[in-house]
C-alpha positions as CSV (number, residue, x, y, z in Angstrom):
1,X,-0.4,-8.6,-18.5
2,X,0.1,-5.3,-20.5
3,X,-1.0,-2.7,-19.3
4,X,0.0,-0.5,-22.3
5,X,-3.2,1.9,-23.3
6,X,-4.9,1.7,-19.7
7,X,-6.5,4.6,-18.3
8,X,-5.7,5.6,-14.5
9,X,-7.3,8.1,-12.5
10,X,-4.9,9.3,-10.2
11,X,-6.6,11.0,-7.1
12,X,-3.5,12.0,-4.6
13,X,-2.6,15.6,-2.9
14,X,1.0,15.3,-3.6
15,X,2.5,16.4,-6.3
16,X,5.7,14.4,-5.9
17,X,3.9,10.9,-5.4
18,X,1.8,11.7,-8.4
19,X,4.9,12.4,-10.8
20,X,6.6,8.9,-9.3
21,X,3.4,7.0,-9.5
22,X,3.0,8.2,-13.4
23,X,6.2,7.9,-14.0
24,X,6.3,4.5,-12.8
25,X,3.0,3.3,-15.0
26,X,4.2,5.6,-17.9
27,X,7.1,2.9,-18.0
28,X,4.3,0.6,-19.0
29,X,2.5,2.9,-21.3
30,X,-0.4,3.6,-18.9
31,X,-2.4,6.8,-19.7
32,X,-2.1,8.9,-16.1
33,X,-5.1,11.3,-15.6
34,X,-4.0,13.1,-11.6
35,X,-5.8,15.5,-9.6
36,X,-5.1,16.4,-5.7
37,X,-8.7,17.0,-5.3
38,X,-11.9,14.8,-4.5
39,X,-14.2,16.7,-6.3
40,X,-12.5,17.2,-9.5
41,X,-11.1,13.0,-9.2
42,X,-15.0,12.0,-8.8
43,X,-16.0,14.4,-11.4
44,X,-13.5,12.9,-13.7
45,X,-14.2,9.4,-13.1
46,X,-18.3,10.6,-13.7
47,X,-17.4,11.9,-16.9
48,X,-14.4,10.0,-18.5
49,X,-14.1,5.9,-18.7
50,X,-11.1,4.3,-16.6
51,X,-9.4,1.1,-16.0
52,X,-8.5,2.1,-12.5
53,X,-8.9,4.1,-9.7
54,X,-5.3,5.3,-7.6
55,X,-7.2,7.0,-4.0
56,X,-5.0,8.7,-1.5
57,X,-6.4,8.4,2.2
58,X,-6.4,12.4,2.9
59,X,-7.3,14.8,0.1
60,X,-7.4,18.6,0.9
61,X,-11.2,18.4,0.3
62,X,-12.0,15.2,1.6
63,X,-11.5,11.5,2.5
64,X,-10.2,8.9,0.3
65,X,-13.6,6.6,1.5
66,X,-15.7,9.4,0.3
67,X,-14.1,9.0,-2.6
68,X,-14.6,5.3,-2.9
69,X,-18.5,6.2,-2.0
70,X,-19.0,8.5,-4.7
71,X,-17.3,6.6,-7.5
72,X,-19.3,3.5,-6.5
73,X,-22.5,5.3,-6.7
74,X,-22.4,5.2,-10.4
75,X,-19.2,2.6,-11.6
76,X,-19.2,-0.3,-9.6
77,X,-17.1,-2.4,-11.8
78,X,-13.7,-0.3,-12.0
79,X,-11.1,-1.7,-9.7
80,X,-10.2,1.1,-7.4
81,X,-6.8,0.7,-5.3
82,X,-6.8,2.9,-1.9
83,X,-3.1,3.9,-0.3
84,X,-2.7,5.2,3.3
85,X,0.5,5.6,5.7
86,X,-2.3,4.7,8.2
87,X,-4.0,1.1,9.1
88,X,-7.2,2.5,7.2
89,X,-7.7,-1.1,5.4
90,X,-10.9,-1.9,6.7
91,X,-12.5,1.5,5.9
92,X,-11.1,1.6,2.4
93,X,-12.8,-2.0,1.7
94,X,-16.4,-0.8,3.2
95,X,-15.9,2.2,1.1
96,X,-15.5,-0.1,-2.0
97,X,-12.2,-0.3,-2.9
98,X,-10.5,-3.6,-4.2
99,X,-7.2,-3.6,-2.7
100,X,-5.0,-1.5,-0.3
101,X,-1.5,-0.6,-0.2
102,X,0.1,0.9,3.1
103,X,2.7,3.6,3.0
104,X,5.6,3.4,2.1
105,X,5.0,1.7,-1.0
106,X,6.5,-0.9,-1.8
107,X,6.9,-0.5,-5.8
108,X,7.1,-4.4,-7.4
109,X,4.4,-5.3,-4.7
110,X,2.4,-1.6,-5.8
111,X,3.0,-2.6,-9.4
112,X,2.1,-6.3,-9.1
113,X,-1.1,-5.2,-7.0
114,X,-1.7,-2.8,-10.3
115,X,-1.4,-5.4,-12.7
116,X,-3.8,-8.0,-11.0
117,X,-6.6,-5.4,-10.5
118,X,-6.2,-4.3,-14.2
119,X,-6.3,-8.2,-15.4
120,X,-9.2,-9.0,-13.2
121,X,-11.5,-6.0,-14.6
122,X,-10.2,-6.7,-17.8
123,X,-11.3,-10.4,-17.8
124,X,-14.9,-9.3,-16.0
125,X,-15.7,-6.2,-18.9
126,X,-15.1,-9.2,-21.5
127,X,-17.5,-11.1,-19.6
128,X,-20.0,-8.1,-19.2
129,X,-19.7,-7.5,-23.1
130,X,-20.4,-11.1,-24.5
């Protein structure tokens, strides 16, 4: 699947992991949005349209299921993909999120994960608008 034109929300407190993550989609010609914040990520997601949601565990302003929470309170179709270096899986799928990655990422496995979730909402917004 292309993935060329997508727009991804980026919500992760280091600046290093953000410039490999948009490097690594800007390869595909993804649109990368980041912030290291909660409140500005969930503002941004309020007010902008994505195709997917990138959630760090541990923001300096909150927790990535908070983040999960809030974004589900108004979009509950956008595939949002949680990370953690700790076994947070169960927490980040109550929270709403479609898929988790454990640290270290594993980038064909990360980038495989990326493509599914962007297929799948893909396939389900054509559904929504026919």
């Amino acid at each position: 699947m292309s993935k060329s034109g997508k727009r991804i929300l980026c919500i992760e407190d280091d600046a290093d992991t953000c410039e490999l993550l948009t490097t690594w989609l800007g390869l595909s010609e993804c649109v990368v949005i980041s912030t290291s914040m909660m409140a500005t990520g969930v503002e941004l997601a309020r007010k902008q349209s994505f195709d997917l949601y990138l959630v760090d565990s541990r923001l300096p302003d909150g927790r990535g299921e908070e983040v999960c929470r809030r974004i589900r309170s108004f979009d509950s179709l956008t595939p949002i993909l949680f990370w953690s270096a700790d076994d947070e899986r169960r927490a980040a799928y109550a929270a709403g999120a479609q898929a988790f990655v454990a640290k270290p990422i594993d980038p064909l496995s990360f980038m495989q994960t990326i493509d599914d979730l962007l297929a799948r909402h893909t396939q389900q917004k054509g559904r929504c608008e026919a």
